[in-house]
C-alpha positions in Angstrom: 25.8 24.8 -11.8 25.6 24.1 -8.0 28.6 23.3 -5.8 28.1 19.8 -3.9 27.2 21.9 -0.4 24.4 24.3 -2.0 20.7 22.9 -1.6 17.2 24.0 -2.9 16.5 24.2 1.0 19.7 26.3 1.9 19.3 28.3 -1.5 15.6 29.5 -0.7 16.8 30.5 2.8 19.0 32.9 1.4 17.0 34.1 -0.7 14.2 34.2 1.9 16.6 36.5 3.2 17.7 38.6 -0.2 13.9 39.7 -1.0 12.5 40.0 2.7 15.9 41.9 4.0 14.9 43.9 7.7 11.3 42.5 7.5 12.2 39.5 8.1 14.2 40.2 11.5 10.5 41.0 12.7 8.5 38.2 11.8 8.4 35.5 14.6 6.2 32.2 15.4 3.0 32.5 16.2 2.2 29.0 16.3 3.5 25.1 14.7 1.9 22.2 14.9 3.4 18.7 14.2 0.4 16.5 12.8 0.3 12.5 11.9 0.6 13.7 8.3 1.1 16.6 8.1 3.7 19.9 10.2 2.3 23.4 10.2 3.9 26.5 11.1 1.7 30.1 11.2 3.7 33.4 11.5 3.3 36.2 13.3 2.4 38.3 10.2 -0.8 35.4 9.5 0.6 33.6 6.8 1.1 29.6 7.0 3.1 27.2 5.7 3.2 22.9 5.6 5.5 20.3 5.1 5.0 16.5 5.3 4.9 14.7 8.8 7.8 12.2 8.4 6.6 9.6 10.8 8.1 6.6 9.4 12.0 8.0 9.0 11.9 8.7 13.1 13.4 5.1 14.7 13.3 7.9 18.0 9.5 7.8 18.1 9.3 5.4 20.6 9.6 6.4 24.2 9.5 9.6 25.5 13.2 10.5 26.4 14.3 9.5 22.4 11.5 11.4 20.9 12.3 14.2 22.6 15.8 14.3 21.4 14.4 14.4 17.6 12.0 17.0 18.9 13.9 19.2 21.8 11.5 21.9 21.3 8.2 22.2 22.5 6.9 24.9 24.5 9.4 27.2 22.6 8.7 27.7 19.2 5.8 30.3 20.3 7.8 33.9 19.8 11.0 32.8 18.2 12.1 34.1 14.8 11.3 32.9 11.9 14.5 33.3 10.3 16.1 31.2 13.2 13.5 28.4 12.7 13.4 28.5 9.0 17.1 26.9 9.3 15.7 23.6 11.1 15.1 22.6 7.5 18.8 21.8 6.7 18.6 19.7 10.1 19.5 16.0 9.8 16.3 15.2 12.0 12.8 14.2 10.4 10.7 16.5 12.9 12.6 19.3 13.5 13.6 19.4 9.7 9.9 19.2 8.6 9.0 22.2 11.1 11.8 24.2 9.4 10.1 23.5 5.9 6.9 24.6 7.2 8.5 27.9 8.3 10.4 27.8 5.2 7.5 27.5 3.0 5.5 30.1 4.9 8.2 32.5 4.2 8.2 31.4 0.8 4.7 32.8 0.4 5.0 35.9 1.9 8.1 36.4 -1.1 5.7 35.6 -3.4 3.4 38.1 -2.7 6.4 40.6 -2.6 8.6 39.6 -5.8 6.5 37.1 -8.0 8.7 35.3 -10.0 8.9 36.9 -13.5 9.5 33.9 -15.6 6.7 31.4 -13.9 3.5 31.9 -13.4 1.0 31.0 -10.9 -2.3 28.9 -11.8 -5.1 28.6 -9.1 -7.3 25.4 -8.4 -5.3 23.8 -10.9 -4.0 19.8 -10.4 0.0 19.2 -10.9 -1.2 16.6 -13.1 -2.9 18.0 -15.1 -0.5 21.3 -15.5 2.1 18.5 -16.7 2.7 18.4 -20.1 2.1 14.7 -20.4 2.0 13.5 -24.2 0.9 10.0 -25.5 3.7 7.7 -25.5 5.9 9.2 -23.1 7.9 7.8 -20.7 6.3 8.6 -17.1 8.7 7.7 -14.0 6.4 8.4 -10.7 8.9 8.9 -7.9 6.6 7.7 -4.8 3.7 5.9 -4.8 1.5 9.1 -5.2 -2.3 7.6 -6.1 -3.9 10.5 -7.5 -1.4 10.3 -10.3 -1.2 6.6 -10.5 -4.8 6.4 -11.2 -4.9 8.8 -14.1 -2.1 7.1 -15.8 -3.9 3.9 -16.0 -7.0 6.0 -16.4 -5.2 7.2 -19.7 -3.7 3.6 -20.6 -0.2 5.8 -19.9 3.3 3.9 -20.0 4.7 4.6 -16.8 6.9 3.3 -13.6 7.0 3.8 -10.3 10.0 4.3 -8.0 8.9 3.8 -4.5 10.5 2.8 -0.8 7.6 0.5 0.1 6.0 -1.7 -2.3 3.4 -2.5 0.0 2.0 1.1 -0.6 1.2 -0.4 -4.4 -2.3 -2.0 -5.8 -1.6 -5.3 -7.5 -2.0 -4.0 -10.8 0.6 -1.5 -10.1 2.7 -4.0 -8.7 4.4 -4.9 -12.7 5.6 -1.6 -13.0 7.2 -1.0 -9.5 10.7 -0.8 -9.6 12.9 0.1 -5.9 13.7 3.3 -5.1 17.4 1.9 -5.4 17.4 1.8 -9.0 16.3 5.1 -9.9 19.9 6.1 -11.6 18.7 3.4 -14.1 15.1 4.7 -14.5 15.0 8.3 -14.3 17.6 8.9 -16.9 15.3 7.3 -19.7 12.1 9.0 -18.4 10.4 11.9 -20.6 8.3 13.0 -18.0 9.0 12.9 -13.9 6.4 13.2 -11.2 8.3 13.7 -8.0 6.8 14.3 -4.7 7.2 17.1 -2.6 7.9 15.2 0.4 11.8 14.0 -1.2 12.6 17.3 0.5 12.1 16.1 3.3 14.1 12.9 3.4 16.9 14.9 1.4 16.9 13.0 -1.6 15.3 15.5 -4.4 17.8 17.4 -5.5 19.7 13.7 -6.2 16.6 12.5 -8.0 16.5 15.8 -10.0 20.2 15.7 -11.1 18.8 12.1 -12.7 16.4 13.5 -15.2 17.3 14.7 -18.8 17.8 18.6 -19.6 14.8 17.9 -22.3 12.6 16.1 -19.5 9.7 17.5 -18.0 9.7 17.6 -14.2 7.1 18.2 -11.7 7.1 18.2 -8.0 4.2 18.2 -6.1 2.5 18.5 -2.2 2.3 20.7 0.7 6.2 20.6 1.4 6.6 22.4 -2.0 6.7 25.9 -1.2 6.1 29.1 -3.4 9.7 30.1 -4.1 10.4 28.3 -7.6 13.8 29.8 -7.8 15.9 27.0 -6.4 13.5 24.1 -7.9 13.8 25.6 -11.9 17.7 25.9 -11.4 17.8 22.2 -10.6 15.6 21.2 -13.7 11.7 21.6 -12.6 9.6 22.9 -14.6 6.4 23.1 -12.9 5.5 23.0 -9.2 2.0 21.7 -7.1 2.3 24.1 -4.7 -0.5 24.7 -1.5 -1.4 28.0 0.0 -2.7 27.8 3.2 -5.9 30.0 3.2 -7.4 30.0 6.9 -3.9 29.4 9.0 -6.3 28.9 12.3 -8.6 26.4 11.0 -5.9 24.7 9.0 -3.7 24.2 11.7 -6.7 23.0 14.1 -7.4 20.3 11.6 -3.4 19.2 12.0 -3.6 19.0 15.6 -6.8 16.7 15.5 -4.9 14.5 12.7 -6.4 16.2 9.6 -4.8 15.6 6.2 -5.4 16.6 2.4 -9.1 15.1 2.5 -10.0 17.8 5.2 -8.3 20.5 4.3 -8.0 21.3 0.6 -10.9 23.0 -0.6 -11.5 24.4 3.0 -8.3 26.3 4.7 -5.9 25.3 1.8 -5.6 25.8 -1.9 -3.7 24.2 -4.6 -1.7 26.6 -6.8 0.6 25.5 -9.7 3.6 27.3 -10.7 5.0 26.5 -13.7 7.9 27.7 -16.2 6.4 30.5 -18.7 5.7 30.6 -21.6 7.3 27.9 -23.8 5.9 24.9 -21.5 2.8 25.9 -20.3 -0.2 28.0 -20.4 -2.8 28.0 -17.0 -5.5 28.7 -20.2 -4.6 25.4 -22.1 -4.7 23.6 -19.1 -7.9 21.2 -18.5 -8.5 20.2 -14.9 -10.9 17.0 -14.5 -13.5 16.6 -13.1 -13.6 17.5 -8.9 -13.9 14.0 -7.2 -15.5 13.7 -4.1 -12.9 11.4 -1.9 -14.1 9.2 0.6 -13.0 8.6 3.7 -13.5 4.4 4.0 -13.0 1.5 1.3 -10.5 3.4 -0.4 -6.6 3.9 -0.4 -4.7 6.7 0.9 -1.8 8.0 -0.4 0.5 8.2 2.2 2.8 11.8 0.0 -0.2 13.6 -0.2 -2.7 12.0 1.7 -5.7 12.4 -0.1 -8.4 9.6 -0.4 -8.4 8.0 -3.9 -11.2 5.8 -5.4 -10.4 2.7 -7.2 
């Protein structure tokens, strides 16, 4: 149990802080960028970390003097500690908590590679998806309108529903089983299988949604603002994770500051890792990734959690 003011964001931070202990007092910011899609934060020891851009939650980004009250630190961020950053995550502002999850996440990988978590383990080039244990005639609640996903369940003729903000992110076949994001107390409960993305972190609604789902349910949570400390995620009821690792921090962050997202990255100067609960719900042998698809940039839809090109 968790008392009302712990959080999977303030939980990894101390924990950040429990496995790196004096290292951490010497690792600083090297550089952060805050992309159209996508934040990105590289640390003075070369390890990255992302979180998603949330543009449309910032009513400030409109002139210059409000904007720079959501964002009151440019020009600074170059030097300053990571630890110090890292807490802009539990910030009640879009940017400046998004930057904090980037450093957060970075952080997160460099305590991976020093204490791997004993009871998870870690999959390479693997989808979320298809890591999910996803059984024929489940129930399948997709919390945001996240397209990859989408199309494999009607790929799969898979009962399913679709929590979402914005209806107007949804295709018109989708459109039957979109249901507001208002009502999930009334849909999650009853799902077998969750799909949550990554970017809930962001707007501080996960660990509500989480708290939804059934003990017996199986719950992933997936995108670049999912970082590679599971701890605080499997103590709230997820069981596996669609985590990135940012492989060439330079060329990653470049492709942010020209308004890169998923399509130019992964594959390139990111990788998709999965880390998932061991060994009762999943193997990384039994898994069966499909086959790659090569996304195109125009005629198609983008999904705006993950932002990677989807063909319909």
């Amino acid at each position: 149990m968790h008392n009302a003011s712990s959080s999977i964001l303030g939980d990894t931070i101390a924990l950040i802080g429990n496995i790196l202990g004096a290292e951490l007092e010497a690792i600083t910011i090297e550089r952060a960028v805050v992309g159209l899609f996508f934040t990105g934060v590289k640390l003075s020891n070369g390890t990255a970390g992302a979180s998603a851009t949330p543009i449309k939650s910032i009513p400030e980004a409109v002139c210059c003097p409000s904007s720079a009250m959501a964002m009151p630190f440019p020009g600074k961020l170059h030097g300053r500690q990571a630890a110090d950053l890292a807490h802009e995550a539990l910030s009640g502002h879009g940017i400046r908590r998004a930057v904090g999850i980037a450093t957060v996440n970075a952080l997160a990988d460099v305590c991976w590679q020093r204490r791997p978590h004993p009871e998870v383990e870690l999959c390479y080039d693997i989808d979320a998806f298809d890591a999910t244990d996803i059984r024929p005639g489940d129930k399948v609640v997709v919390v945001g309108a996240f397209v990859p996903f989408l199309k494999e369940l009607k790929r799969r003729g898979q009962d399913y529903l679709v929590l979402e903000q914005d209806p107007a992110t949804l295709k018109a076949d989708e459109l039957p089983f979109f249901r507001p994001a208002e009502q999930a107390p009334e849909v999650l409960p009853n799902a077998d299988v969750a799909l949550i993305t990554g970017a809930t972190l962001v707007n501080n609604t996960l660990e509500h949604l989480l708290a939804m789902t059934r003990p017996d349910a199986r719950v992933t949570v997936v995108g670049p603002t999912v970082g590679m400390l599971p701890d605080a995620f499997l103590a709230r009821g997820a069981d596996v994770l669609g985590c990135v690792r940012i492989t060439e921090p330079d060329a990653f962050l470049e492709l942010l500051a020209e308004g890169g997202s998923g399509y130019h990255f992964f594959g390139r100067s990111a990788q998709k890792l999965v880390l998932a609960r061991r060994p009762e719900r999943f193997d990384c042998r039994a898994a069966q990734p499909r086959p790659a698809v090569l996304f195109e940039p125009f005629g198609r839809r983008m999904c705006h959690h993950c932002h990677f090109f989807a063909s319909h």
